[in-house]
N, CA, C and O atoms as a GROMACS GRO file, in nm:
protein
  520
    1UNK      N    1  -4.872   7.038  -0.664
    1UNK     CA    2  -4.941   6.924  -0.610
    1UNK      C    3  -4.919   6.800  -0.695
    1UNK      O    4  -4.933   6.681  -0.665
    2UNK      N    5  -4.874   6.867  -0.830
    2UNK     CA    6  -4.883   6.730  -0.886
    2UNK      C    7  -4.768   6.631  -0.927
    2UNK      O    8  -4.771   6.522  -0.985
    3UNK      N    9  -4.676   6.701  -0.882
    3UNK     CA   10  -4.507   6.675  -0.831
    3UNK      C   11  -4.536   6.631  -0.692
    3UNK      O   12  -4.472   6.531  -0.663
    4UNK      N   13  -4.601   6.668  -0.612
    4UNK     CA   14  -4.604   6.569  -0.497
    4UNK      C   15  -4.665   6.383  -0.549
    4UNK      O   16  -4.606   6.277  -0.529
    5UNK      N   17  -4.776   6.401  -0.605
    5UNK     CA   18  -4.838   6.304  -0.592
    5UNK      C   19  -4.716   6.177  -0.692
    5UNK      O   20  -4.688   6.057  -0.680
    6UNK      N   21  -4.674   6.286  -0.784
    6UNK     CA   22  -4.563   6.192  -0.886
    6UNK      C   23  -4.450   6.132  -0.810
    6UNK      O   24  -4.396   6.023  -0.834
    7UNK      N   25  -4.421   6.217  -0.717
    7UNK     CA   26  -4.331   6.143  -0.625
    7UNK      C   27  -4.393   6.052  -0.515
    7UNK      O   28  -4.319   5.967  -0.466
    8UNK      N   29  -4.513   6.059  -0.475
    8UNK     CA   30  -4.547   5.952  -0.378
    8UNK      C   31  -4.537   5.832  -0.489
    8UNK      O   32  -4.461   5.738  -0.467
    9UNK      N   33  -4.601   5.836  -0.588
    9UNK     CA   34  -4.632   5.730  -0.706
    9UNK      C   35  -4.506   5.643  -0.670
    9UNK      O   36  -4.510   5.527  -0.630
   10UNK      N   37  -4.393   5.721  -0.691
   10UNK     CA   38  -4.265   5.710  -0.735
   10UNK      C   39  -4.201   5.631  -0.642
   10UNK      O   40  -4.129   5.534  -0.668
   11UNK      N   41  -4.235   5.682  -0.516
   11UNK     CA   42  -4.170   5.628  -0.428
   11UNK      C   43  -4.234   5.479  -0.348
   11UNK      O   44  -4.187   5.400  -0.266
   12UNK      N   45  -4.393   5.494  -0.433
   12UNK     CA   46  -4.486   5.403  -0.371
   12UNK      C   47  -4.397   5.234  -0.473
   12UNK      O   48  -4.366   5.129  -0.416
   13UNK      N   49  -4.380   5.260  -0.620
   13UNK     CA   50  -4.334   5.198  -0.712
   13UNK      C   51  -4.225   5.112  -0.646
   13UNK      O   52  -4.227   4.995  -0.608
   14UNK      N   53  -4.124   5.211  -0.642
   14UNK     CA   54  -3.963   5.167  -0.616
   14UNK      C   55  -4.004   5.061  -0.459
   14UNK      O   56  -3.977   4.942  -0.476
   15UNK      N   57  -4.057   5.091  -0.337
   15UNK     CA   58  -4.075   5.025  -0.232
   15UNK      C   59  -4.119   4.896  -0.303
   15UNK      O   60  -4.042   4.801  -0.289
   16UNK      N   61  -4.225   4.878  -0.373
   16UNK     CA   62  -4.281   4.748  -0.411
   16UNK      C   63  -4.195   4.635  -0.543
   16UNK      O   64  -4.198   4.514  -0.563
   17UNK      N   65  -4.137   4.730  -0.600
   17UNK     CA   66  -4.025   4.670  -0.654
   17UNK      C   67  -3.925   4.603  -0.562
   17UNK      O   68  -3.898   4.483  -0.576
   18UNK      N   69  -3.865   4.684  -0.462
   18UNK     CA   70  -3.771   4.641  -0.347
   18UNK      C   71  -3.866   4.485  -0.266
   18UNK      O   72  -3.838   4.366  -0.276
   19UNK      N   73  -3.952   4.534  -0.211
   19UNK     CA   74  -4.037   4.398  -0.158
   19UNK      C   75  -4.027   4.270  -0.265
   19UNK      O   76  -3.985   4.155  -0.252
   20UNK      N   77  -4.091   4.350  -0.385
   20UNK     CA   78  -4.098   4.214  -0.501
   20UNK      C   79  -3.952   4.126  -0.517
   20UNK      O   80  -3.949   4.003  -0.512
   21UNK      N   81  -3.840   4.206  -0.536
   21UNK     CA   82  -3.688   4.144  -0.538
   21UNK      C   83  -3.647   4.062  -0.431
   21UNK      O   84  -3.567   3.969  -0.437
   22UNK      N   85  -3.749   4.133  -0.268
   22UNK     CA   86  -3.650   4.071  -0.164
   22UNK      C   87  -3.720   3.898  -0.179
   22UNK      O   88  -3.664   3.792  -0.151
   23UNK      N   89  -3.881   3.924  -0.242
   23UNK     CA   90  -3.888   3.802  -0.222
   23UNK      C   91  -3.844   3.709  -0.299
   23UNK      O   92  -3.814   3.593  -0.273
   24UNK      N   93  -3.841   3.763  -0.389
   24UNK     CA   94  -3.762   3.672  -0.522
   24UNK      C   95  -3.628   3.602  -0.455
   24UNK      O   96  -3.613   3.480  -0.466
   25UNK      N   97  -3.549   3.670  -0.397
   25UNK     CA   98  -3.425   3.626  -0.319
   25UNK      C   99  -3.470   3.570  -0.210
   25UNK      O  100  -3.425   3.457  -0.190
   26UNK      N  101  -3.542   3.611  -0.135
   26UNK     CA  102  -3.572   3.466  -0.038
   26UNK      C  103  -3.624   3.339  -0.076
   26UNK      O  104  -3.630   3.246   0.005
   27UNK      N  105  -3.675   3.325  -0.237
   27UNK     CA  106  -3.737   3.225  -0.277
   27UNK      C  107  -3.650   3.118  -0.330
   27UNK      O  108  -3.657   2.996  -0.342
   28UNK      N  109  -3.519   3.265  -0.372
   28UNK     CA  110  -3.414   3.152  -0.470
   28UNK      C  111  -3.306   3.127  -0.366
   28UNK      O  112  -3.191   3.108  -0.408
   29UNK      N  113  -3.331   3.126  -0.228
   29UNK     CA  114  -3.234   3.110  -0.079
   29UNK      C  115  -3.313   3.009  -0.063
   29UNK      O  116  -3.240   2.911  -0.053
   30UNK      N  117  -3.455   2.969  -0.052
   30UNK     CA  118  -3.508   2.866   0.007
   30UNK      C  119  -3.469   2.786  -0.059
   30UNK      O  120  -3.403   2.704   0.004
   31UNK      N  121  -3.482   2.757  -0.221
   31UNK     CA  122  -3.422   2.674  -0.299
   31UNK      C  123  -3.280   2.637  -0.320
   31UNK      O  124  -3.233   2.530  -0.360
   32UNK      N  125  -3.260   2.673  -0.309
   32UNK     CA  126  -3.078   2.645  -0.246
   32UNK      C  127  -3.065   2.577  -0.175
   32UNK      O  128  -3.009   2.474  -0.213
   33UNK      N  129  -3.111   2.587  -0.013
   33UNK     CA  130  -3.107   2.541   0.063
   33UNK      C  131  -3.151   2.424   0.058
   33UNK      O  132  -3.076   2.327   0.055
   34UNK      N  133  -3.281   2.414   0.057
   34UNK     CA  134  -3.333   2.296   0.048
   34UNK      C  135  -3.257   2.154  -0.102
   34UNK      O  136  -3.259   2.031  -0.097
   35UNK      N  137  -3.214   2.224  -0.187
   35UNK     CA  138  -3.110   2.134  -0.254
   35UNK      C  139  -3.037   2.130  -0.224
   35UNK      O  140  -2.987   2.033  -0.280
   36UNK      N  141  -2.923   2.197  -0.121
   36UNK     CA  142  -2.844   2.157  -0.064
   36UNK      C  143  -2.851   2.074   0.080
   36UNK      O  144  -2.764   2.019   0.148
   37UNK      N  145  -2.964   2.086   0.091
   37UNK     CA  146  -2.994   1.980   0.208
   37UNK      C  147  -2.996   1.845   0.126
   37UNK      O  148  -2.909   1.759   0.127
   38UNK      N  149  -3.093   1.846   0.067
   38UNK     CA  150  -3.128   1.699  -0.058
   38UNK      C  151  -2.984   1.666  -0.072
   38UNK      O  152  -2.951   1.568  -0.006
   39UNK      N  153  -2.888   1.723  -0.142
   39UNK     CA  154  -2.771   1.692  -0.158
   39UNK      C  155  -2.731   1.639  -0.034
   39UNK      O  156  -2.727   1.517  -0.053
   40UNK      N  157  -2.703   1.660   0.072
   40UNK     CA  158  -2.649   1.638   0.190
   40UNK      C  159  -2.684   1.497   0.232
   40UNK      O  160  -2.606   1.416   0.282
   41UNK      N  161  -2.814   1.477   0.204
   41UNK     CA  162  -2.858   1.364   0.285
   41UNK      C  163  -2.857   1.243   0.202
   41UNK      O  164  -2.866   1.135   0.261
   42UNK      N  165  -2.846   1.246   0.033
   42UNK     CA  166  -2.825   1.196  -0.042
   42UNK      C  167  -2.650   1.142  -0.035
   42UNK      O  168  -2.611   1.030  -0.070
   43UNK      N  169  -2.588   1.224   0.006
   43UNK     CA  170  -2.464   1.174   0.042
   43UNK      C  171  -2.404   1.062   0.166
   43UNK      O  172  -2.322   0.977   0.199
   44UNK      N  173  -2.514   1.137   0.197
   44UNK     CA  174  -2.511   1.071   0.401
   44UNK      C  175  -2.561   0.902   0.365
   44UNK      O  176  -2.513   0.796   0.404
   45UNK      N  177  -2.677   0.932   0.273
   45UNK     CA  178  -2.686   0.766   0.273
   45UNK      C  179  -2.646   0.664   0.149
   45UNK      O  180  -2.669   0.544   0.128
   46UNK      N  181  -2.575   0.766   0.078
   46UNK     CA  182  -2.453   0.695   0.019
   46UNK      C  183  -2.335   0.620   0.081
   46UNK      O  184  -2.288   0.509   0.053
   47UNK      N  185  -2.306   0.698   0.159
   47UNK     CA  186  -2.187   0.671   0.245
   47UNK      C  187  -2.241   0.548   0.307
   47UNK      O  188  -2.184   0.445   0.273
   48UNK      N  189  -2.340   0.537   0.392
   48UNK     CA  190  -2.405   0.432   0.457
   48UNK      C  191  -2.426   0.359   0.365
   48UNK      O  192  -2.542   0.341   0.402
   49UNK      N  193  -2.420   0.301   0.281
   49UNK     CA  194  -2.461   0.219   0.161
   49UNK      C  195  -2.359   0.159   0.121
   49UNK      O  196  -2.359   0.036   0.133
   50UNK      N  197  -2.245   0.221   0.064
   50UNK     CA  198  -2.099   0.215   0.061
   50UNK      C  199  -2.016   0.191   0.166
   50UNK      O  200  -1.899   0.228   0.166
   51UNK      N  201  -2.086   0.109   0.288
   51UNK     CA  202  -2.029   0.144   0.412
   51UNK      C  203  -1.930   0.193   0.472
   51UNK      O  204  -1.835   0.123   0.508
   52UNK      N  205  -1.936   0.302   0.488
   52UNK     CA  206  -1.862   0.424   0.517
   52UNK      C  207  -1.914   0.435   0.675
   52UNK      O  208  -2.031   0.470   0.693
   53UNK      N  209  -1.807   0.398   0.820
   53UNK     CA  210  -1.854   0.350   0.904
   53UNK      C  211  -1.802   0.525   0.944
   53UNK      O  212  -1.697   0.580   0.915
   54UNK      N  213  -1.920   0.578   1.019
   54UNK     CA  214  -1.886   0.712   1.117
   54UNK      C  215  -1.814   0.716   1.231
   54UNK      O  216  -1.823   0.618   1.305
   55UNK      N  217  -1.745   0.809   1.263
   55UNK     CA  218  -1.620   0.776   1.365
   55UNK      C  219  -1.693   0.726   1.472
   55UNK      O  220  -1.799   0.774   1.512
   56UNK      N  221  -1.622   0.605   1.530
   56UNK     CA  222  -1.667   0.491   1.641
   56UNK      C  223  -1.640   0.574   1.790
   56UNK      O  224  -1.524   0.600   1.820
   57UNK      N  225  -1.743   0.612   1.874
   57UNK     CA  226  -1.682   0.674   2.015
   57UNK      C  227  -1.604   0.572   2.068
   57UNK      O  228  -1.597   0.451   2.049
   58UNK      N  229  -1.532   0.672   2.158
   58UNK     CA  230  -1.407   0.588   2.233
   58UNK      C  231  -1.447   0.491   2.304
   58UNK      O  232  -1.556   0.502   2.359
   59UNK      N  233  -1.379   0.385   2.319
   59UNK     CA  234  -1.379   0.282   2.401
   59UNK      C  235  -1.355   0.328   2.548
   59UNK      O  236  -1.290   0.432   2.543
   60UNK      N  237  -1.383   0.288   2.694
   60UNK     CA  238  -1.376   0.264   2.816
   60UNK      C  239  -1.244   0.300   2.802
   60UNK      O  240  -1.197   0.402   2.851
   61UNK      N  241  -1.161   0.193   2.714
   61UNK     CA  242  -0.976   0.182   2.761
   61UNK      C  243  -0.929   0.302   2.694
   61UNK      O  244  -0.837   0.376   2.731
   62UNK      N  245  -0.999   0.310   2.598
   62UNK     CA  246  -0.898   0.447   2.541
   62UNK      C  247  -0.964   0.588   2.646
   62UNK      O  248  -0.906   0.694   2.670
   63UNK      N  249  -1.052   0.560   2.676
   63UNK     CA  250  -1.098   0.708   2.846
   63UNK      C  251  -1.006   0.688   2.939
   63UNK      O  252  -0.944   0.780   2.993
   64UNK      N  253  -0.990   0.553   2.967
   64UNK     CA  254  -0.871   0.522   3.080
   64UNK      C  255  -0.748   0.584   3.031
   64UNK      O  256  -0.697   0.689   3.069
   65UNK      N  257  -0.704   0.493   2.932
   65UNK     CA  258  -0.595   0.570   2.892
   65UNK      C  259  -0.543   0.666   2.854
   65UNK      O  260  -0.421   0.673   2.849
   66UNK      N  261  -0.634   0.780   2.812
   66UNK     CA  262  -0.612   0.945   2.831
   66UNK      C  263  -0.599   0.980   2.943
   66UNK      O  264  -0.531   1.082   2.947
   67UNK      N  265  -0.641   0.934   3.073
   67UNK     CA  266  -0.687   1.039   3.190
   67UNK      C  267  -0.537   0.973   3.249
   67UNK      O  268  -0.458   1.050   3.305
   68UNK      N  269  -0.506   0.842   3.233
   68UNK     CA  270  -0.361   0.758   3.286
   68UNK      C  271  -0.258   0.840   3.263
   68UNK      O  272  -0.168   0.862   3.344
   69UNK      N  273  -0.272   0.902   3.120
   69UNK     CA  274  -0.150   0.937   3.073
   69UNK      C  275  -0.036   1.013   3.156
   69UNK      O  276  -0.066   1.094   3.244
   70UNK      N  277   0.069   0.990   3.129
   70UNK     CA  278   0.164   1.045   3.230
   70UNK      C  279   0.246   1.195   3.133
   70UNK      O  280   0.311   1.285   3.186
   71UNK      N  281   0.222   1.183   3.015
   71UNK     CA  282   0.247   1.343   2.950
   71UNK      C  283   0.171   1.334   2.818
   71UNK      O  284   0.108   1.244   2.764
   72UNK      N  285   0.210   1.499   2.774
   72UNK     CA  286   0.096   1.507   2.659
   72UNK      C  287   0.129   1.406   2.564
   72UNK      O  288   0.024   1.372   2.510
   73UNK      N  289   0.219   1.347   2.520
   73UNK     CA  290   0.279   1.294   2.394
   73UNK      C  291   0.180   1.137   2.432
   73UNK      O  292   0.119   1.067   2.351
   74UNK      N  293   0.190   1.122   2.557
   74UNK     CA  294   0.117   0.989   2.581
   74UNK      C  295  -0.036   0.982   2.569
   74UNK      O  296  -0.094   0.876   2.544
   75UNK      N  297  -0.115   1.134   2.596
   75UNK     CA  298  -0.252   1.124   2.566
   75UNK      C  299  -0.274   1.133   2.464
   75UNK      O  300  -0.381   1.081   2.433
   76UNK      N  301  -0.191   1.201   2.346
   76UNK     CA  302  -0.261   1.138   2.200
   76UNK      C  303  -0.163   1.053   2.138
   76UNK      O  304  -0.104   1.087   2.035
   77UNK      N  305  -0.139   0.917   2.210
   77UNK     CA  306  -0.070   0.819   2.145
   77UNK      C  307   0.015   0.820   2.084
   77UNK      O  308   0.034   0.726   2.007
   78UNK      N  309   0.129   0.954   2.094
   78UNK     CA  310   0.228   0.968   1.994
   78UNK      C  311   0.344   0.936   2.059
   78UNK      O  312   0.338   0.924   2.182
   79UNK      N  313   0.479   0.916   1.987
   79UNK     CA  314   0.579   0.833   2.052
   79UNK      C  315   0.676   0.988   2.111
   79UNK      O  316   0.680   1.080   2.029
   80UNK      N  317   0.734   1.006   2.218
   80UNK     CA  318   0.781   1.163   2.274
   80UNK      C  319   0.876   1.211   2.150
   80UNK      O  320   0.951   1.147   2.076
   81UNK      N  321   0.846   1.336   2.159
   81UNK     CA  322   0.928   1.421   2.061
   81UNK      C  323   0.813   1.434   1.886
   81UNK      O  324   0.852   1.482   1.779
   82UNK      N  325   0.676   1.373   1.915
   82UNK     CA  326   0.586   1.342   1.828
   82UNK      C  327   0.617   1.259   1.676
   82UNK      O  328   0.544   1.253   1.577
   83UNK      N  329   0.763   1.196   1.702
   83UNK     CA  330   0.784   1.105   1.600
   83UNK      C  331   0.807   1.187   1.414
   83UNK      O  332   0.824   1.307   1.393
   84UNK      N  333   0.801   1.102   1.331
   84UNK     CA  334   0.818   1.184   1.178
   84UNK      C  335   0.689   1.243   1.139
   84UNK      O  336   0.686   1.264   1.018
   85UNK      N  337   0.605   1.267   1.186
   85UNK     CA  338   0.438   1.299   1.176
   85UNK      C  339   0.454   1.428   1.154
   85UNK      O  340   0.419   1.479   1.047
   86UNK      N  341   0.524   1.516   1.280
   86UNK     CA  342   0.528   1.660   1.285
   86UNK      C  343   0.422   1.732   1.296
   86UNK      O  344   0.351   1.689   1.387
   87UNK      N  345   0.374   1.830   1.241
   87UNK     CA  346   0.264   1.918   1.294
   87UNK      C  347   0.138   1.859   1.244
   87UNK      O  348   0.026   1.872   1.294
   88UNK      N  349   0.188   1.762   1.091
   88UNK     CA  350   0.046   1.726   1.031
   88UNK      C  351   0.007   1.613   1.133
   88UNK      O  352  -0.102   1.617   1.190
   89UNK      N  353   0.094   1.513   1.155
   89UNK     CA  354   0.071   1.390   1.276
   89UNK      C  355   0.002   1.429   1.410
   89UNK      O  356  -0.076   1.361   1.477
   90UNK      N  357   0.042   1.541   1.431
   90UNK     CA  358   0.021   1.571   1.571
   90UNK      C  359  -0.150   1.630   1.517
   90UNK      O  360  -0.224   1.564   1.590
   91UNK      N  361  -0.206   1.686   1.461
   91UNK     CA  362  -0.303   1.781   1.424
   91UNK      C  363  -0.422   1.642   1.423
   91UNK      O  364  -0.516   1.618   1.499
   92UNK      N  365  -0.360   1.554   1.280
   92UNK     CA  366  -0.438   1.439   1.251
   92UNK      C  367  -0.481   1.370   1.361
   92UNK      O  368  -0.603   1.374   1.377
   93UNK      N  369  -0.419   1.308   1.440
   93UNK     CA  370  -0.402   1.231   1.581
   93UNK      C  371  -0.508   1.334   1.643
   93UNK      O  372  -0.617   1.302   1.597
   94UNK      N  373  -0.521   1.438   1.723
   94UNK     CA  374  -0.542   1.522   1.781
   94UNK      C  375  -0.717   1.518   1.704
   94UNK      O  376  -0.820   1.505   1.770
   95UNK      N  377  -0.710   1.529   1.582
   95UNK     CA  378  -0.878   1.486   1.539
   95UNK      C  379  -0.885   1.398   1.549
   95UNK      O  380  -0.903   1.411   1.670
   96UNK      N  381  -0.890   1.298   1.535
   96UNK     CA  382  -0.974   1.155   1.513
   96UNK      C  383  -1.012   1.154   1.664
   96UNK      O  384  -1.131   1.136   1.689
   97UNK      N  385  -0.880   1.179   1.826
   97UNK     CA  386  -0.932   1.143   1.942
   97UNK      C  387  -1.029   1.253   1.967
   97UNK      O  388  -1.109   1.232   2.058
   98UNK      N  389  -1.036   1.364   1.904
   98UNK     CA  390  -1.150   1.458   1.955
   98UNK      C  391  -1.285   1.440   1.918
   98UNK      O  392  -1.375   1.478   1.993
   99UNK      N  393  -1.313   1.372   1.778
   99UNK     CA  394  -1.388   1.270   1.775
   99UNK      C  395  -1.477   1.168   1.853
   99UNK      O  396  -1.595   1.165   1.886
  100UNK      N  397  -1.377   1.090   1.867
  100UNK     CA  398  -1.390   0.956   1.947
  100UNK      C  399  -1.400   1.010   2.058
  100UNK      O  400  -1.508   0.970   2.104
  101UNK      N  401  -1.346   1.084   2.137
  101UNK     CA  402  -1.367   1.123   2.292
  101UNK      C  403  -1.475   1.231   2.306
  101UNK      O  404  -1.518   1.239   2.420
  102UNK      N  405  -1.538   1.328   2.203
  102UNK     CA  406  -1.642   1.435   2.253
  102UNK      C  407  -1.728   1.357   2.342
  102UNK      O  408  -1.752   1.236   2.341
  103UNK      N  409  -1.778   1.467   2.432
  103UNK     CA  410  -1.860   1.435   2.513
  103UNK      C  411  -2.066   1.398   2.430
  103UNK      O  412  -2.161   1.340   2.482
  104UNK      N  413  -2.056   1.446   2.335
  104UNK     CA  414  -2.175   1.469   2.252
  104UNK      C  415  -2.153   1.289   2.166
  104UNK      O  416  -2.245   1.224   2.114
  105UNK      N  417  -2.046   1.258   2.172
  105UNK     CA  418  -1.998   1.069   2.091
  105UNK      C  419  -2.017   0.971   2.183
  105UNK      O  420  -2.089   0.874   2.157
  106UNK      N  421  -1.969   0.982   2.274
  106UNK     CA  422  -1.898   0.901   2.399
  106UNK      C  423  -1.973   0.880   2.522
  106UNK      O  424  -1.972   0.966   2.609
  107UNK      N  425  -2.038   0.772   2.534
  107UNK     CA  426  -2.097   0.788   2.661
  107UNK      C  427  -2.030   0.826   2.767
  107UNK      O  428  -2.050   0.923   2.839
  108UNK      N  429  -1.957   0.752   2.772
  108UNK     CA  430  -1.868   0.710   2.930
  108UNK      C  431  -1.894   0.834   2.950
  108UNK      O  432  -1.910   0.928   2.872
  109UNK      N  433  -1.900   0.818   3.153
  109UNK     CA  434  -1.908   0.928   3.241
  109UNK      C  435  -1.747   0.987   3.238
  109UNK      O  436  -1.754   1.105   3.272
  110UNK      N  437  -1.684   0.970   3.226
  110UNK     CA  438  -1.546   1.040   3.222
  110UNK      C  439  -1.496   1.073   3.068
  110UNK      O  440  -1.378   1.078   3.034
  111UNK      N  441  -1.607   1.094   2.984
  111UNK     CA  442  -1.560   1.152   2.892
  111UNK      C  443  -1.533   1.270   2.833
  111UNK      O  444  -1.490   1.300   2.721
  112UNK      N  445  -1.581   1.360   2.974
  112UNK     CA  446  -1.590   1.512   2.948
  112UNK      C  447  -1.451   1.570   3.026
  112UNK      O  448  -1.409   1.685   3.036
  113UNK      N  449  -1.406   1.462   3.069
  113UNK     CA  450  -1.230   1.501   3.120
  113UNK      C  451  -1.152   1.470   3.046
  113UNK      O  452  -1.051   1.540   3.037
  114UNK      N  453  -1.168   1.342   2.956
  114UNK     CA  454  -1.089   1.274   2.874
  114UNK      C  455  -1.098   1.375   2.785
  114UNK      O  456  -0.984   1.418   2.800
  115UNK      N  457  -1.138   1.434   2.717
  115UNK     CA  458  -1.184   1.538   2.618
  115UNK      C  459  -1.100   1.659   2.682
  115UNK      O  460  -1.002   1.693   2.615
  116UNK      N  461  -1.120   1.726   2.794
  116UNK     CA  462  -1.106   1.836   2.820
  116UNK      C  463  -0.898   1.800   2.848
  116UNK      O  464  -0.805   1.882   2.846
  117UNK      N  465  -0.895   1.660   2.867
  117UNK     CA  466  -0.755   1.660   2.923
  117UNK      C  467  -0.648   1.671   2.777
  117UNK      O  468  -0.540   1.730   2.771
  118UNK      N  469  -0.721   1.591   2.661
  118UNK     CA  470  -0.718   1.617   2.533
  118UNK      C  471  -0.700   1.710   2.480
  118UNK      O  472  -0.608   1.704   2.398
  119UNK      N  473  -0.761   1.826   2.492
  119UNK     CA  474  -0.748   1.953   2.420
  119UNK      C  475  -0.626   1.998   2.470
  119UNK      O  476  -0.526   2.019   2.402
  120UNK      N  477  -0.645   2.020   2.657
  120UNK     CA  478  -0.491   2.083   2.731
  120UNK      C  479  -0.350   2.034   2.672
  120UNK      O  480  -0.248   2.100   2.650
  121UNK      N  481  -0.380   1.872   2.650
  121UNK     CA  482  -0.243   1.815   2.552
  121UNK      C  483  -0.214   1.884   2.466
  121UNK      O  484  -0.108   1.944   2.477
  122UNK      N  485  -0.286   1.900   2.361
  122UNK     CA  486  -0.264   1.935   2.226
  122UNK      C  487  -0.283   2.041   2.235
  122UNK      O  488  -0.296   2.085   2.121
  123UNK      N  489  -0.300   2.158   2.345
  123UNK     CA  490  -0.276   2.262   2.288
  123UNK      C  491  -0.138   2.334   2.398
  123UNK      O  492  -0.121   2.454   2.425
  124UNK      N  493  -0.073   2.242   2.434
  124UNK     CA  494   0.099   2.280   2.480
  124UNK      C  495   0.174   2.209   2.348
  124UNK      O  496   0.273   2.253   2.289
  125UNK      N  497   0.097   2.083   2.319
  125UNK     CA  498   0.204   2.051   2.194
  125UNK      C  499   0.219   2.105   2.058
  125UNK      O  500   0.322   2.100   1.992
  126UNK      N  501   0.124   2.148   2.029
  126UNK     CA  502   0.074   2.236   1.922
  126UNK      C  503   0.211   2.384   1.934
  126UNK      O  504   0.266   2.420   1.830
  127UNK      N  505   0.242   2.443   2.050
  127UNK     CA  506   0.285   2.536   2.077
  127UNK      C  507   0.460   2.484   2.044
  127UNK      O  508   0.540   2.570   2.009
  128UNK      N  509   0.503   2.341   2.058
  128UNK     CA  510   0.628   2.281   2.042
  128UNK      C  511   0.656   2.238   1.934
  128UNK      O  512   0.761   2.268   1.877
  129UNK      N  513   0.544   2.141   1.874
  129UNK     CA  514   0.570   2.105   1.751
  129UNK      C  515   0.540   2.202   1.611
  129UNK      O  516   0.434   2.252   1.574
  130UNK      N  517   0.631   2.205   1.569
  130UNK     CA  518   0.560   2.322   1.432
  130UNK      C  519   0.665   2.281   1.308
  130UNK      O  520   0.654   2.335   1.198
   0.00000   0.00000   0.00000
């Protein structure tokens, strides 16, 4: 009986140790976090301070002129054959308009084609240029 009770003890111990650790680690996760948030936002309005302007949504003409385009090389502004840029040109280009054109940036009502016509570009040219 008294090997039972030493092992409930035992096992009662080790559980509350385990609880005590997990919270310890959720305490030193909250703190983390939350300094890495502080950090984050401390940066954010650095940048704004330093004026550091956030990518500008697309203009009307540049929506027109994606959906106009007559091939992929023309919806992300690159000259055919994607010029001396190569995969990094084509990639770079390919962010900044995904940017500027998301539908979540961009008001315009045709910006969720301009976007979607965007990706279809760049992802046949992506497959050519390398």
């Amino acid at each position: 009986m008294r090997a039972d009770a030493a092992a409930a003890a035992s096992s009662s111990r080790a559980a509350a140790d385990a609880a005590s650790r997990k919270a310890n680690l959720d305490a030193g996760f909250a703190a983390a976090f939350a300094a890495a948030a502080a950090d984050a936002r401390s940066a954010a309005a650095a940048a704004r301070t330093a004026g550091a302007a956030a990518p500008a949504a697309a203009s009307a003409a540049e929506v027109a002129r994606v959906l106009a385009a007559s091939d992929d090389y023309a919806v992300l502004g690159l000259p055919p054959g994607g010029g001396a840029g190569g995969a990094g040109g084509l990639r770079a280009r390919y962010r900044a308009l995904a940017i500027s054109l998301h539908p979540d940036k961009c008001a315009h009502p045709d910006a969720s084609s301009a976007f979607q016509r965007l990706v279809a570009a760049y992802g046949v040219l992506q497959k050519h240029v390398r």
